[in-house]
C-alpha positions as CSV (number, residue, x, y, z in Angstrom):
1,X,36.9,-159.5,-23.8
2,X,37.2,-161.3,-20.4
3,X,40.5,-159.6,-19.5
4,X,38.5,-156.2,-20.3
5,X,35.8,-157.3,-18.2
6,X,37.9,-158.4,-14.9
7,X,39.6,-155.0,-15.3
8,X,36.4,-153.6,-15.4
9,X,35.9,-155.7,-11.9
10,X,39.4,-154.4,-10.5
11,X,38.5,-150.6,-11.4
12,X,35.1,-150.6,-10.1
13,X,36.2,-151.8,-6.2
14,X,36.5,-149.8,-3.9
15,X,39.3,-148.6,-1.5
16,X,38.5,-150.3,1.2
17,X,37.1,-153.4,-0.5
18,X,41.1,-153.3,-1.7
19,X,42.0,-153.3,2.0
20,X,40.0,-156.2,2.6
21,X,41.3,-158.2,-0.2
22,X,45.1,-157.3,0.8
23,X,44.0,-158.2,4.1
24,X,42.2,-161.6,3.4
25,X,45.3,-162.2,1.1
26,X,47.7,-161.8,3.5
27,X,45.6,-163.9,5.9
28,X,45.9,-166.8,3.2
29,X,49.2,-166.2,2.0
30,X,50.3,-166.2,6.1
31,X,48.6,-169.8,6.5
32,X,50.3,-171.5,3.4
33,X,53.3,-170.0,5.1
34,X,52.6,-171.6,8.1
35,X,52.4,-175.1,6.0
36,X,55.6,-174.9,4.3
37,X,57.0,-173.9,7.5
38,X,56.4,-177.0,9.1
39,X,58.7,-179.1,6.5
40,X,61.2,-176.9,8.3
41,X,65.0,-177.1,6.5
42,X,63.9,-180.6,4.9
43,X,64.1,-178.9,1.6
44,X,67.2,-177.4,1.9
45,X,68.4,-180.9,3.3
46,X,67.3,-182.6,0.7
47,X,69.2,-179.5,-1.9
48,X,71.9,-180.1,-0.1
49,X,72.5,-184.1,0.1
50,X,71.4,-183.9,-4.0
51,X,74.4,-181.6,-4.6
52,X,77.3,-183.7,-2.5
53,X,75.9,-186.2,-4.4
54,X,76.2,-185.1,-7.6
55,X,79.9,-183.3,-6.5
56,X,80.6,-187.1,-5.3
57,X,79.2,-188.7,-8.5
58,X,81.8,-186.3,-10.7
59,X,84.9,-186.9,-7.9
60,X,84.6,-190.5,-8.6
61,X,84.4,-190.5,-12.0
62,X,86.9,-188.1,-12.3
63,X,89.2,-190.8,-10.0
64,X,88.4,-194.0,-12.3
65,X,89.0,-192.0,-15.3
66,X,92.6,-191.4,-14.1
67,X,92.6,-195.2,-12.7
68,X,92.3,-196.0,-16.6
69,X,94.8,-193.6,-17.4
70,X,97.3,-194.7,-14.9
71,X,96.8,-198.6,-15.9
72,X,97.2,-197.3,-19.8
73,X,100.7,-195.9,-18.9
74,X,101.7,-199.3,-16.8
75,X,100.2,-200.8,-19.6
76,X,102.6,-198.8,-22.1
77,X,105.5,-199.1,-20.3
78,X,105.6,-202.9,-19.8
79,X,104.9,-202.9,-23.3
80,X,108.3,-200.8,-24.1
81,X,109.8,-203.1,-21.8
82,X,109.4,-205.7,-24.0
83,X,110.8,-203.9,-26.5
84,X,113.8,-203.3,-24.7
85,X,114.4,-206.9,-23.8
86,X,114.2,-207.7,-27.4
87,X,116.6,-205.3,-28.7
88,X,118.7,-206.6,-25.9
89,X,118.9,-210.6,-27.5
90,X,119.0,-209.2,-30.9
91,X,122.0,-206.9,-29.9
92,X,123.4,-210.2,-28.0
93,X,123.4,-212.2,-30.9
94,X,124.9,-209.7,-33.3
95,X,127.8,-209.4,-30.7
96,X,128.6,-213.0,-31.8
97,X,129.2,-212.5,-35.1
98,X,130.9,-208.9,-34.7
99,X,134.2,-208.2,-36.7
100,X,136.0,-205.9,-34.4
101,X,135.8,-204.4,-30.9
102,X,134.1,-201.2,-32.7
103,X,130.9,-203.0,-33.5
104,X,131.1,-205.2,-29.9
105,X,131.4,-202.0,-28.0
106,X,128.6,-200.1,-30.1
107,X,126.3,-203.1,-29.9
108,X,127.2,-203.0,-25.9
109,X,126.5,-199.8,-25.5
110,X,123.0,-200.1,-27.2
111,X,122.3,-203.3,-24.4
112,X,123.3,-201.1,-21.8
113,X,121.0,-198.0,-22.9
114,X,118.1,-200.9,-23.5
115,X,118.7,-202.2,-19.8
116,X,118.5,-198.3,-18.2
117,X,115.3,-197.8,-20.6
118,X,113.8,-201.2,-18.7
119,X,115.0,-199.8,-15.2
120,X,113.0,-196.6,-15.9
121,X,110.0,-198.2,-16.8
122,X,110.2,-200.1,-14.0
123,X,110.3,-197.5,-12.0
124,X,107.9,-195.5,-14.0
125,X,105.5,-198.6,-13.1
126,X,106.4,-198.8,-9.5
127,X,105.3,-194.5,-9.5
128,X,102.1,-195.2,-11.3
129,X,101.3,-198.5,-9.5
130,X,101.5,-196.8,-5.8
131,X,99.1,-193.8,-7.3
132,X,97.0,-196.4,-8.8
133,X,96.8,-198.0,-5.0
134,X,96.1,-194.8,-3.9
135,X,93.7,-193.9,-6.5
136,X,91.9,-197.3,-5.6
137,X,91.5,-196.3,-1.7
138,X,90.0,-193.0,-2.4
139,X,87.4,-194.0,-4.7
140,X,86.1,-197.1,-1.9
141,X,86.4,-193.9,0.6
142,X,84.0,-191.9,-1.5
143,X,82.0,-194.4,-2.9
144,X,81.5,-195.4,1.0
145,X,80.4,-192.0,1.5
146,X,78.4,-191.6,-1.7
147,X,76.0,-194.7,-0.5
148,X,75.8,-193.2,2.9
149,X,74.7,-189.8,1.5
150,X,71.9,-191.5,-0.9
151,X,70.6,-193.3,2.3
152,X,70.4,-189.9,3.7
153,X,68.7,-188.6,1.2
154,X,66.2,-191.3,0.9
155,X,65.1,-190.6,4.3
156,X,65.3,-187.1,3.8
157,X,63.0,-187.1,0.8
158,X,60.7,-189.6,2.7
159,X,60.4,-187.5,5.2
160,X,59.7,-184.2,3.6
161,X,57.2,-186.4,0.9
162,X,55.2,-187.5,4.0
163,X,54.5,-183.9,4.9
164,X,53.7,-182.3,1.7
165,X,51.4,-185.2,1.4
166,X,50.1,-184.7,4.5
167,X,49.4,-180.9,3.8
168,X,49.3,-180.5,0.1
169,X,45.6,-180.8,-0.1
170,X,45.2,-177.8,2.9
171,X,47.8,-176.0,1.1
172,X,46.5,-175.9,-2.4
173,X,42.9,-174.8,-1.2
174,X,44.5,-171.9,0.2
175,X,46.5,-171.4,-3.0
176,X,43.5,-171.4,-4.4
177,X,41.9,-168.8,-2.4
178,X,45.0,-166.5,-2.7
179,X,44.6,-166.8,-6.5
180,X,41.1,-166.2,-6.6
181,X,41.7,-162.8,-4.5
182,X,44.5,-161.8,-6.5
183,X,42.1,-161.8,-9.3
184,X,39.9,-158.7,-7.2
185,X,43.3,-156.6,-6.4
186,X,44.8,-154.0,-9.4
187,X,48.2,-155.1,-10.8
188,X,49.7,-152.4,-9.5
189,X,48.9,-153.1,-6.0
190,X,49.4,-157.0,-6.3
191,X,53.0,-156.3,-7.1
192,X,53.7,-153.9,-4.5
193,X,52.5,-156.3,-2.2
194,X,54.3,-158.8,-2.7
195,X,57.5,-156.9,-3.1
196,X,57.1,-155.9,0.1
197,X,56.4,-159.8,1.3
198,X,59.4,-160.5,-0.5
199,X,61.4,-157.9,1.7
200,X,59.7,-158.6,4.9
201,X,61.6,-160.9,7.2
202,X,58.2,-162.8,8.7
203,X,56.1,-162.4,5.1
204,X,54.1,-159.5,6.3
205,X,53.3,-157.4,3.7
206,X,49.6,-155.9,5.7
207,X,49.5,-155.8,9.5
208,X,47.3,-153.6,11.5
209,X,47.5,-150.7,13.6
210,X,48.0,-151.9,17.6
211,X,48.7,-149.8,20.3
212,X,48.9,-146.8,18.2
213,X,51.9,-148.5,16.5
214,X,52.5,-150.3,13.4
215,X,51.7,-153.8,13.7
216,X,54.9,-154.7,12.0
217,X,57.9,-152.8,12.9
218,X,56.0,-151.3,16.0
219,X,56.7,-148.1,15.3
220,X,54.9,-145.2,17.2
221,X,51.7,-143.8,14.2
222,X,50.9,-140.3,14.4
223,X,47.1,-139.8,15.6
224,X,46.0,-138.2,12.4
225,X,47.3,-140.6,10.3
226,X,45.7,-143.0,11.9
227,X,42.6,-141.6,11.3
228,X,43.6,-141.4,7.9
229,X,44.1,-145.4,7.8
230,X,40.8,-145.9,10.0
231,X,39.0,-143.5,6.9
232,X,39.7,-146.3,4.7
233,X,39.7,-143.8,1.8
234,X,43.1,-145.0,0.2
235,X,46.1,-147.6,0.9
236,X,48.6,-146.1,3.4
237,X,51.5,-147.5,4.5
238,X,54.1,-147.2,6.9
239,X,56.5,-144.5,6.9
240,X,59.1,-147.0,8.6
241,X,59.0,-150.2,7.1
242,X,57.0,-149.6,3.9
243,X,54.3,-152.4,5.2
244,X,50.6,-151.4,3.9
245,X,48.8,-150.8,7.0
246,X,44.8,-151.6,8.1
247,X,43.0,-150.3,10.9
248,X,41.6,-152.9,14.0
249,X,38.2,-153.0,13.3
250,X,38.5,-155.1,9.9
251,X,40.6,-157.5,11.7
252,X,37.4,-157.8,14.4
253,X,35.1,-157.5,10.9
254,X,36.9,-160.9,9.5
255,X,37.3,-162.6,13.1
256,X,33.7,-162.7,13.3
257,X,32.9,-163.8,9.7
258,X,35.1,-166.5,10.6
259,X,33.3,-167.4,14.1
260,X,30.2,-166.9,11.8
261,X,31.3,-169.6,9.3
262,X,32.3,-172.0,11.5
263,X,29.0,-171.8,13.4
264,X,27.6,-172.8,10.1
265,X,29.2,-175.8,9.8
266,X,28.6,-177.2,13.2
């Protein structure tokens, strides 16, 4: 029933009571513009330093995990070492109770192929000890970095909290006020506005005619369309840039209603 009824409200205004509500919108949606422009790039900082951090977070985990792989295979290979030396004595004793040269020159050949296995996994250890250095210098390297980058983005995030706090309370009274026009303007139009916001480099979506010229891509407008836009008789936009387009005087109209207000308040 109430959607009905605010329909009814949308159907029943008029053409140029539709200008004036793009207009007044635009006005609005301009000035909370204007707000989030003053935080500047802070957000996109603050996007920024959250993904390296996050990137840095999963490059040094990533580097301890294969720290704990690297000290699993030392860990291995000291353990086979053992081994090794074991076989060796056990092979050392049975040569001293050997029966022929046969079984002394099989067992020696076993101590031999026991004393290259404990040269390679020397080695093996020396390979994975050096990565394991290096391993350990890059992760201080990006940790360093990974604490710098939170400071930065502690200041960053205090700096862009300070002035949404500082504005948020200007900006969502004109939130506000851009909902409660939207609420005047026909779906149709509402979306075709702000697809053309969307498209529009400075957020324009409605500008006025100045200088015989569109007011946003200042483009030459022929005299009798102008008239046509001045008529007020139906929403005309610009054949260049697509930008709805009002005539001067309801510019003047709102300036004054403005002035008027603010006499008010004094």
């Amino acid at each position: 029933m109430a959607k009905a009824k605010k329909a009814a409200v949308k159907k029943d205004i008029t053409n140029e009571d539709k200008l004036r509500a793009l207009f007044e919108l635009q006005l609005v949606d301009s000035a909370t513009d204007k707000i989030r422009t003053l935080r500047g790039e802070l957000p996109l900082e603050v996007q920024d330093l959250e993904d390296e951090i996050a990137g840095l977070e999963t490059r040094v985990t990533n580097f301890k995990a294969d720290q704990t792989a690297l000290e699993d295979h030392v860990s291995k290979k000291k353990n086979e070492i053992v081994g090794a030396e074991g076989l060796i004595k056990k092979y050392e004793e049975q040569q001293k109770n050997v029966r022929n040269n046969r079984e002394f020159e099989s067992l020696s050949k076993e101590i031999e192929y026991q004393t290259l296995e404990i040269e390679l996994c020397n080695k093996r250890i020396r390979e994975f000890s050096g990565k394991m250095e290096t391993k350990k210098e890059t992760v201080e390297k990006s940790v360093t970095i990974l604490e710098e980058r939170k400071q930065d983005l502690d200041v960053k995030k205090g700096e862009l909290n300070a002035i949404v706090k500082e504005t948020k309370k200007e900006e969502d009274a004109y939130l506000k006020k851009s909902e409660k026009i939207q609420s005047l303007i026909e779906e149709r139009l509402l979306t075709a506005y702000h697809r053309i916001r969307a498209n529009a480099r400075n957020g324009l979506a409605v500008v006025a005619v100045e200088r015989d010229a569109c007011g946003g891509c200042f483009n030459k407008i022929p005299p009798q369309r102008q008239l046509d836009i001045k008529s007020r008789k139906k929403v005309i936009v610009c054949e260049y840039c697509g930008r709805i387009l009002v005539d001067n005087e309801i510019i003047s109209e709102k300036v004054e209603k403005v002035e008027k207000a603010e006499k008010v308040k004094k």
